[in-house]
Every structure is written in C-alpha cells, then in structure tokens.
C-alpha positions as CSV (number, residue, x, y, z in Angstrom):
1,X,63.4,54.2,21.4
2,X,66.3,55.2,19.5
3,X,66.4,52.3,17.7
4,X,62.6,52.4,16.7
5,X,62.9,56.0,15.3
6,X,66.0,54.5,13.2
7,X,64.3,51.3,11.5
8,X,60.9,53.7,11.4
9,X,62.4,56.8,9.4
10,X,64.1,54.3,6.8
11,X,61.2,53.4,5.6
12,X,59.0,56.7,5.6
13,X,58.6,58.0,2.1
14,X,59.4,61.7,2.5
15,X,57.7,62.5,-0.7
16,X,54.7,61.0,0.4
17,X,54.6,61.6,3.5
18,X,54.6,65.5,2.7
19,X,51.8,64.9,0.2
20,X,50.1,63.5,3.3
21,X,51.1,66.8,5.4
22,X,50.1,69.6,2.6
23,X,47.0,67.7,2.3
24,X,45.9,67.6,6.1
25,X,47.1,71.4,5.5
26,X,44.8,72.3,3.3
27,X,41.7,70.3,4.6
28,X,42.7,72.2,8.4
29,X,42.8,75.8,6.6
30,X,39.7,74.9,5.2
31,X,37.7,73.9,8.5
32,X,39.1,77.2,9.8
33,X,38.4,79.4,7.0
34,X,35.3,78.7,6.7
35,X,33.3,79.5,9.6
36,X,35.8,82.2,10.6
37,X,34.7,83.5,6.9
38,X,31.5,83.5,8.1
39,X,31.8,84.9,11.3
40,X,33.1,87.9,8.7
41,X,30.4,88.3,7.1
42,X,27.4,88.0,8.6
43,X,27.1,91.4,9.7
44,X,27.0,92.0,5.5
45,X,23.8,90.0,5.5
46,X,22.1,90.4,9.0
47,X,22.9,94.0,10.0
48,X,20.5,96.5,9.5
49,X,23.5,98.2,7.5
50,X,24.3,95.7,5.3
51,X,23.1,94.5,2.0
52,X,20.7,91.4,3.1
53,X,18.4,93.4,5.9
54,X,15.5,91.8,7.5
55,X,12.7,92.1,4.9
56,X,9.9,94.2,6.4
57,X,6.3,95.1,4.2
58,X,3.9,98.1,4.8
59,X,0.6,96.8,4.0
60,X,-2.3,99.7,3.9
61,X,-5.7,99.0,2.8
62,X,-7.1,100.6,-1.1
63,X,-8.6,103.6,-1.3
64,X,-12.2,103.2,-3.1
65,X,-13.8,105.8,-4.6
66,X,-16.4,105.8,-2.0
67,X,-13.4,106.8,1.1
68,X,-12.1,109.4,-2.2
69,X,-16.0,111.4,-1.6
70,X,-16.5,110.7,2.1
71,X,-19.0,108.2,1.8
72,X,-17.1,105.3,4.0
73,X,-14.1,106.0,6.2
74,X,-13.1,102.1,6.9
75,X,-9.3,102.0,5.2
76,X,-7.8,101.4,9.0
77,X,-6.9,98.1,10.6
78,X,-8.7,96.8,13.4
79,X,-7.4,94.9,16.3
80,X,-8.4,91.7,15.0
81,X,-7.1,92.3,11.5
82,X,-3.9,93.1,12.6
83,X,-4.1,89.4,15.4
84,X,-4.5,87.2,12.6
85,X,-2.0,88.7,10.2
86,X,1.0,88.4,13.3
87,X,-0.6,84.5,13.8
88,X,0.2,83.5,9.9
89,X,3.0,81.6,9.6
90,X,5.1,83.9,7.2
91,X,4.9,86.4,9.9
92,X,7.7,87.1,12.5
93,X,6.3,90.6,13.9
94,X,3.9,93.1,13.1
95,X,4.1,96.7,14.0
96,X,1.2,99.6,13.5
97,X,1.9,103.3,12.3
98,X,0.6,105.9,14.6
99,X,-0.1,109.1,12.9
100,X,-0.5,112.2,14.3
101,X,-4.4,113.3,14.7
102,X,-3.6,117.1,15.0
103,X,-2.4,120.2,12.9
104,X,1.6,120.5,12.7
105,X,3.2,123.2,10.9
106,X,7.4,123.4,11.0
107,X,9.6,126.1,10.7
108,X,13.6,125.8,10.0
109,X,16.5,127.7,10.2
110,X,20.1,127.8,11.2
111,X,21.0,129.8,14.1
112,X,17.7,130.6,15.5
113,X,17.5,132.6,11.7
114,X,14.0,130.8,10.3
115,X,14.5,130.2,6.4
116,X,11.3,128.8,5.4
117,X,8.1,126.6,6.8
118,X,5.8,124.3,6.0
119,X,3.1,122.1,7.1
120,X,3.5,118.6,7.7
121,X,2.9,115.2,10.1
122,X,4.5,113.0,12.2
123,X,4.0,108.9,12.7
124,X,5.8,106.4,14.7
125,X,6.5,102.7,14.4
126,X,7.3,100.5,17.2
127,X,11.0,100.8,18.1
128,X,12.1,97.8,16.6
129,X,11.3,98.4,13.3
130,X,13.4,101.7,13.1
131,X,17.0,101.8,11.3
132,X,18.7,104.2,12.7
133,X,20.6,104.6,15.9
134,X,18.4,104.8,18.7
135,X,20.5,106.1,21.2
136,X,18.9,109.8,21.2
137,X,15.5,107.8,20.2
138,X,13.4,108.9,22.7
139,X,10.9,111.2,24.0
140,X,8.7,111.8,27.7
141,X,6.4,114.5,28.9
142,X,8.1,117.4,30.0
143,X,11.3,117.4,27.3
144,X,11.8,120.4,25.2
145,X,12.9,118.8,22.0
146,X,11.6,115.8,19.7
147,X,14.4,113.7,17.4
148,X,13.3,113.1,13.8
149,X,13.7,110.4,11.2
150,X,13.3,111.3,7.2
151,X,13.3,109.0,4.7
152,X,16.3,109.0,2.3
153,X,14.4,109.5,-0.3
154,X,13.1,112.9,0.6
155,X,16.6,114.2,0.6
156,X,17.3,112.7,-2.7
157,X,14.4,114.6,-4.1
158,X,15.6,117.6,-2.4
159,X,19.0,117.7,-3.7
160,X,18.7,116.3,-7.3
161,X,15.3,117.8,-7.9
162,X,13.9,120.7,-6.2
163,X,17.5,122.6,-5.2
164,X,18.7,121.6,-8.6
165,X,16.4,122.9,-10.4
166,X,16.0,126.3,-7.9
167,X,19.5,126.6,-8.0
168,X,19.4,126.1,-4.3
169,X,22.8,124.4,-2.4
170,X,22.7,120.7,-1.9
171,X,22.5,119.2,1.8
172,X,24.6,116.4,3.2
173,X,22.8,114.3,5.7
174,X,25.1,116.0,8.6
175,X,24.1,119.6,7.5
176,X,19.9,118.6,7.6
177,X,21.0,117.2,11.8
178,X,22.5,121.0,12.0
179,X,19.0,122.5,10.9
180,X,17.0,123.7,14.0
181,X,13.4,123.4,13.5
182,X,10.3,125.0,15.8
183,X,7.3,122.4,15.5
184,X,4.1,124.3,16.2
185,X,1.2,121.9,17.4
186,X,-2.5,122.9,17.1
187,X,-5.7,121.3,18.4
188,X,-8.1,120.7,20.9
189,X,-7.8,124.4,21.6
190,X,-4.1,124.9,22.2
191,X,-1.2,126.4,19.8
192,X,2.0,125.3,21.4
193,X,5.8,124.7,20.3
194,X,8.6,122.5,20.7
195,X,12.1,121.8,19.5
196,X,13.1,119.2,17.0
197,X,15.6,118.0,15.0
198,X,17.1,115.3,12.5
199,X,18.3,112.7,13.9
200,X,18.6,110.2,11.2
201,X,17.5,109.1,7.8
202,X,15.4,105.4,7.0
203,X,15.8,103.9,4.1
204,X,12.9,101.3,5.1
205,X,10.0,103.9,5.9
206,X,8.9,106.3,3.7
207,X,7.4,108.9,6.1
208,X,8.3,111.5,8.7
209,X,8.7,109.5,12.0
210,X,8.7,110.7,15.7
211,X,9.1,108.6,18.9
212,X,5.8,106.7,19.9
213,X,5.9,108.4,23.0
214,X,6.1,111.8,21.8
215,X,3.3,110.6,19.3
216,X,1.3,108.9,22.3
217,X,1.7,112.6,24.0
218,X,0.4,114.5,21.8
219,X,-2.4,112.8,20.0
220,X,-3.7,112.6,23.8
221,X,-3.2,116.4,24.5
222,X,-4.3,118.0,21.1
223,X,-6.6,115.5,19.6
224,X,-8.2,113.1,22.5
225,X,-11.0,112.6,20.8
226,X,-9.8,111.4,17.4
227,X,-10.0,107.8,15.7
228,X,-7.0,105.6,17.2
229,X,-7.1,102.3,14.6
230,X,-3.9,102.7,12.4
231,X,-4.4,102.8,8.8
232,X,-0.9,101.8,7.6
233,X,0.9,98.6,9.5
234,X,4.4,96.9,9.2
235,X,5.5,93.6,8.7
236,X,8.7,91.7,9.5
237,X,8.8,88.3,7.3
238,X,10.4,85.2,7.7
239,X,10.6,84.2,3.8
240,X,10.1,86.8,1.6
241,X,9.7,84.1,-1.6
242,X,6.7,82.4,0.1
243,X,3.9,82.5,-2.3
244,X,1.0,82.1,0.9
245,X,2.2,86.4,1.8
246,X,1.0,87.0,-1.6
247,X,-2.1,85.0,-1.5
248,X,-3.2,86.7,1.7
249,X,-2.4,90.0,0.7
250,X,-4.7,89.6,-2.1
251,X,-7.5,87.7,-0.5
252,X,-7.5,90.3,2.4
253,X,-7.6,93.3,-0.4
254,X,-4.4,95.0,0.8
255,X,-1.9,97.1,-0.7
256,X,2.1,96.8,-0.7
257,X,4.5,99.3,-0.8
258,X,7.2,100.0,-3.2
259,X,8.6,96.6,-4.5
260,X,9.9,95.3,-1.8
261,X,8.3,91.9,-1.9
262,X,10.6,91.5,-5.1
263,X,13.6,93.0,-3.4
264,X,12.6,90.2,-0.8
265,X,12.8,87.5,-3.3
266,X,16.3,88.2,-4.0
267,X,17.7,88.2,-0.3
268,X,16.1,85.0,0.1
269,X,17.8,83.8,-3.0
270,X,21.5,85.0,-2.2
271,X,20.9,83.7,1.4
272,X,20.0,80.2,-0.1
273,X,23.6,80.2,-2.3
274,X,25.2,81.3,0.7
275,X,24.0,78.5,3.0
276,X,24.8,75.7,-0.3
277,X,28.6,77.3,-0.2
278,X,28.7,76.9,3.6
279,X,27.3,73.3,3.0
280,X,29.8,72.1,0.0
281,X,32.8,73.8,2.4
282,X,31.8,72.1,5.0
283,X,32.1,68.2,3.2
284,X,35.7,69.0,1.6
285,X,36.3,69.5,5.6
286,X,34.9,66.3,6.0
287,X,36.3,64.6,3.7
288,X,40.0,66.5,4.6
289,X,39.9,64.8,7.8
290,X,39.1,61.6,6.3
291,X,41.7,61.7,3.9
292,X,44.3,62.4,7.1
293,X,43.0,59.5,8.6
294,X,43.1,57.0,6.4
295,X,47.0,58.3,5.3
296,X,48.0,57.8,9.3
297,X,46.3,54.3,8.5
298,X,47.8,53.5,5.3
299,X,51.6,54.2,6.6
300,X,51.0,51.8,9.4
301,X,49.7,49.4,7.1
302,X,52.9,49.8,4.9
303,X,55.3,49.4,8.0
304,X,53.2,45.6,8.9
305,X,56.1,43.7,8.2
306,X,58.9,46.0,10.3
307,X,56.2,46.1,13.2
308,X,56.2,42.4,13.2
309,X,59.9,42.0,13.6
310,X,60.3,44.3,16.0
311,X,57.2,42.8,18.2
312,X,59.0,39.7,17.8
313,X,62.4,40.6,19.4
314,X,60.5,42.1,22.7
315,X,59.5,45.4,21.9
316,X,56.2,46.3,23.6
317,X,53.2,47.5,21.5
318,X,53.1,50.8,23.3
319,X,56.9,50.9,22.1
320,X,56.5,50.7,18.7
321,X,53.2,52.8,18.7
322,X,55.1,55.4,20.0
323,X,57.0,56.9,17.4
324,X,54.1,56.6,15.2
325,X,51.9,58.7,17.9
326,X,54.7,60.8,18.0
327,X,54.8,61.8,14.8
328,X,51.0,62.2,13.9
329,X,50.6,64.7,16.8
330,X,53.7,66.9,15.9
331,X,51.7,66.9,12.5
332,X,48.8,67.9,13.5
333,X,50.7,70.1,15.5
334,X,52.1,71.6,12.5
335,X,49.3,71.4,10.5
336,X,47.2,73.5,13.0
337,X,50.2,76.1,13.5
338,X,50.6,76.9,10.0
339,X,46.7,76.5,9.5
340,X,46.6,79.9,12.0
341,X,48.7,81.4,10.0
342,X,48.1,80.9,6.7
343,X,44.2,81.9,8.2
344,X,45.5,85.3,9.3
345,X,47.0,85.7,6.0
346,X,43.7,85.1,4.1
347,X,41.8,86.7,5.9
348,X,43.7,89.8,6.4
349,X,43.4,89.7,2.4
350,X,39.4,89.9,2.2
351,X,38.9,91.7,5.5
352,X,40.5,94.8,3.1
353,X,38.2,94.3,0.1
354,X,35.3,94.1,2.4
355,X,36.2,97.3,4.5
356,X,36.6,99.0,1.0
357,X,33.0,98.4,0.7
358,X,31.6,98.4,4.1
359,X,34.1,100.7,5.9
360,X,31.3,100.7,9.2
361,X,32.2,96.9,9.5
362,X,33.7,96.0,12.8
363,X,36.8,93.6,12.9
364,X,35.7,90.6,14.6
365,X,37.6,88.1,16.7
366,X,39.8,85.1,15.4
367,X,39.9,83.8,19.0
368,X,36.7,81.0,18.8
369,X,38.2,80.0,15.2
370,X,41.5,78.9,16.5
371,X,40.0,77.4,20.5
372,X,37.9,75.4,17.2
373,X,41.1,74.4,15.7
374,X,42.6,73.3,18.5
375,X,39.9,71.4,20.1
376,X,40.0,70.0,16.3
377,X,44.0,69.0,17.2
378,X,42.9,66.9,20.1
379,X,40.4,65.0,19.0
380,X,41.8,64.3,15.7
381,X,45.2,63.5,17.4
382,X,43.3,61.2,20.0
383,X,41.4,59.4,16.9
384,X,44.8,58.8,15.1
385,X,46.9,57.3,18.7
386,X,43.8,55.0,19.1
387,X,43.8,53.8,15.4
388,X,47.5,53.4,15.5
389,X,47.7,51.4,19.0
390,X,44.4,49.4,17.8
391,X,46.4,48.5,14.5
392,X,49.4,47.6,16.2
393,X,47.5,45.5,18.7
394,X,46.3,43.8,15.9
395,X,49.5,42.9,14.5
396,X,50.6,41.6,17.4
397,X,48.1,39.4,18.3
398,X,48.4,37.4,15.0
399,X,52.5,38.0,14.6
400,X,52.4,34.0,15.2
C-alpha cells in the first residue's frame, strides 16, 4: 500500500488538485447555506410578526341610500353567501364578525380613579384570525374581566392627533394594558358591569375586538332577540395577485377594506423572487456536485497509464482503488468540516443584521443543516468509491 500512495502522490497535481478541493468547498457551503438560510428566515415571511403575513380581506357589503333612510336593512351576509365565498378557489378560510347587539358604555382610569368615558362596541372574529398573543384570549360565563384588542391605528390617532393637539401625554402600548376600564352593558332590561382590559393591539382589524365567547354571552343575555347574520366577514387568501378575487368581489357588489388587496399583490411578488433565488441556489448546488464528480473522474482518467502498470505487476483492483477511495473521502471529509464552519461563520454574520431588525426572531437550530450535510458526505463519498472501482475495473479488463 505504501508503494501505491508513493507512485500515486507523484503524479497528483497539487495545484489542481486544490482547485478541485476549494471548488467542492464552495459548492458544499452552498448546499448548506442555503436551506439553513432559509430555515432563517422564514419566520420573516410566515409569522404573523414578520413583514410577509398571511394576506386576509374584510369584505362588507355597500351601503345604498335606501339602508342610509331605513328603507331596506339587507347589508348582512347570509349563510349561503358566506358557503360559496369559503368554496372559491382563491379562498383558504373565511371568518364572520360578530358585533355586539346591545348598549356598551366604558369608563377608564388608573387606580380605580375614572379619568373619562365613552360609549362604544365590541366584535369578535374567529380565533384564528387574531394577531396577537392568545394566551389570556379567552372568556366563559362566570369570569369577572373581558381582554381587549385595539387596533394600532386608534393609538396612532390618539397620540399624534387628539393628545397632540390637547396637549395631553402620549401612551405607549404597555401604559394603555395598565388602564383599568369598567364596561357597563345595557339591554333586555338589565344594567350590569364587568372588568376589562388591553390586551393587545391588531394591526390586521380595524375595530374593537372581544372574545367570541364573551360576545356569544352577552348578545344572548342583553339582546336575545336581535338579528344574528354578520354584516362584515374576513377572508384568508391563497394568492392575493389572482385577478378571479377581484372579479367576484365586484360581481357580488362587495366592498374591500383599506388597500390591502394591493399590499397583497406585493407579498405575492417578493415571495415569487424568493422562491426563483432558492431555485437558482439550488442548481449551482447541483452543478457543484457535478463538477466534484467529474474532477474525482478526470484524476483517474489522468493516472490510466500508472493503473495499468501497476495492475500488470499483481496489484489487485481493490488495491489500487484504495488510495484513490481514500483520498476522496478524507475530502469530502474536509470539505464537509470546513463547510460547518465556514456556515457558522456566515450565518453568525446575517443572523446579527436580521436581529437588528427583527429583534423578536428566535435563533433556530443548525442541527438538520449539518445531519443534511453529512448524509450529503455519504452518499457523495459512496458515488465517487463506486465510480472509481467501476473505472478501475475497466482498466483492468482491457489492460491486455
């Protein structure tokens, strides 16, 4: 065996042969990189925090002149509207508002001290269409105090409008969750309170929302006889940029919130360059591993002549395969140790620029990226012995 390694390494171009291992380098960091880069950053695009959310649409029906005087009431959605919008294909889950069908007045203050009241309402949505935290999201007969959702928005005015202008103190979100507030309910011929407080603020709904239950509750206790069909609904869509959600929209005569069908159009868009990035990544992979086969292939080729002669004076083709099998898996070997390293490197690099910006992000596991790299090593070291041995066979059976 000695003697094998001897004649081998004579001939072994060192330049080349480290053009061959920087290349198999870079084509390994690459396979690594980029679904553990992804792995990163998926949260960005698929967490209800991040900057591509799930696109949802609240849909009401117009407001004629005739519902402005009185004269027709039908602006709800009926159970069969609401069937055959969740059955088109652009849909992927349809929720209704619930509002509430009785008087509500609120009071707030800060240590049991009221400041000032108001009327108001609540609705609810189904809970998975809520962004916030739904941990204290809740509510059943019996408890003393109701969590509350704002939308964002409504702060915003607050601070740079109303307590701007009134020379009132601005509020934080975590000062508004300090606020106690008495709800006072009125209907069906009782005048009752409750507890309440902020929980949270939406940036997808633009209304005052309480837990269904609470919402079920109290409809049924202060207004049981009251209309149920909602008049406002919301819709979770596949593909924002799909021209049929338009169409039906206007066909049916319904209204759209905000511009979020636009907004829509844009996620759609900066998902499609992401998945074209992951695609073109994924062929300089391809061809990486390609290019480290075919260099394995070509050394052997250049070697023919040395193989022969050593064949010739009674070495065994597994003999002279060997050293060659040898040597491809403690590159690879290599290849996939500095590969792990030069991955932690990197991506200790963008992980910092995207904590910068998303500072909630969690740090994810590196783990599956390297059981994929080294699952990567064996077959890759497998496909090089058998092309080596199959070569060498090759060159035996003709060395006559």
């Amino acid at each position: 065996m000695n003697l094998i390694w001897k004649l081998l390494r004579r001939h072994i171009s060192l330049p080349q042969f480290a053009g061959f291992f920087f290349a198999n380098l870079l084509g390994m960091l690459i396979v690594l990189l980029s679904p553990q880069f992804y792995r990163d950053i998926k949260p960005i695009f698929s967490e209800e925090d991040g900057i591509i959310r799930p696109d949802y649409l609240i849909l009401s029906k117009r407001i004629s002149t005739l519902n402005a005087i009185g004269l027709s009431t039908v602006n709800t959605f009926s159970e069969e509207e609401m069937e055959d919008l969740a059955s088109q294909p652009f849909a992927k889950r349809v929720g209704a508002f619930t509002s509430s069908r009785y008087k509500v007045s609120c009071s707030m203050g800060i240590d049991g001290i009221a400041q000032f009241g108001t009327e108001m309402f609540f609705e609810s949505v189904p809970d998975a269409f809520v962004d916030v935290d739904l941990q204290k999201w809740h509510f059943s007969e019996g408890d003393d105090f109701v969590p509350i959702i704002l939308p964002k928005t409504y702060l915003a005015i607050y601070n740079f409008g109303f307590a701007q202008s009134q020379n009132l103190p601005k509020l934080s979100e975590g000062i508004v969750g300090m606020v106690e507030m008495t709800i006072t309910m009125r209907g069906n011929g009782l005048n009752e309170c409750i507890k309440g407080r902020v929980i949270g603020f939406s940036t997808r709904i633009n209304t005052i929302l309480a837990p269904e239950g609470f919402i079920r509750w109290s409809n049924t206790r202060y207004a049981p006889d009251e209309a149920t069909e909602p008049s406002r609904i919301i819709l979770e869509v596949s593909n924002p940029a799909d021209d049929s959600i338009v169409n039906y929209i206007n066909e049916k005569g319904y209204e759209m919130e905000d511009d979020k069908l636009d907004a829509g159009r844009m996620t759609f868009f900066l998902r499609l360059v992401s998945g074209i990035v992951m695609l073109i990544g994924l062929l300089i992979s391809l061809l990486s591993f390609y290019i480290l086969m075919l260099s394995i292939y070509l050394l052997v080729e250049k070697n023919t002549e040395k193989i022969q002669t050593l064949l010739l004076i009674g070495y065994s083709p597994e003999k002279v395969a060997m050293p060659y099998q040898l040597l491809t898996i403690g590159m690879n070997a290599a290849v996939l140790l500095l590969a792990i390293g030069g991955l932690v490197l990197v991506r200790s690099f963008y992980m910092k620029q995207i904590w910068s910006v998303f500072p909630q992000m969690y740090d994810g596991s590196i783990l599956p990226v390297i059981a994929l790299g080294i699952m990567l090593f064996v077959m890759v070291s497998i496909l090089n012995a058998v092309i080596i041995r199959r070569r060498i066979n090759s060159i035996w059976n003709n060395k006559g």
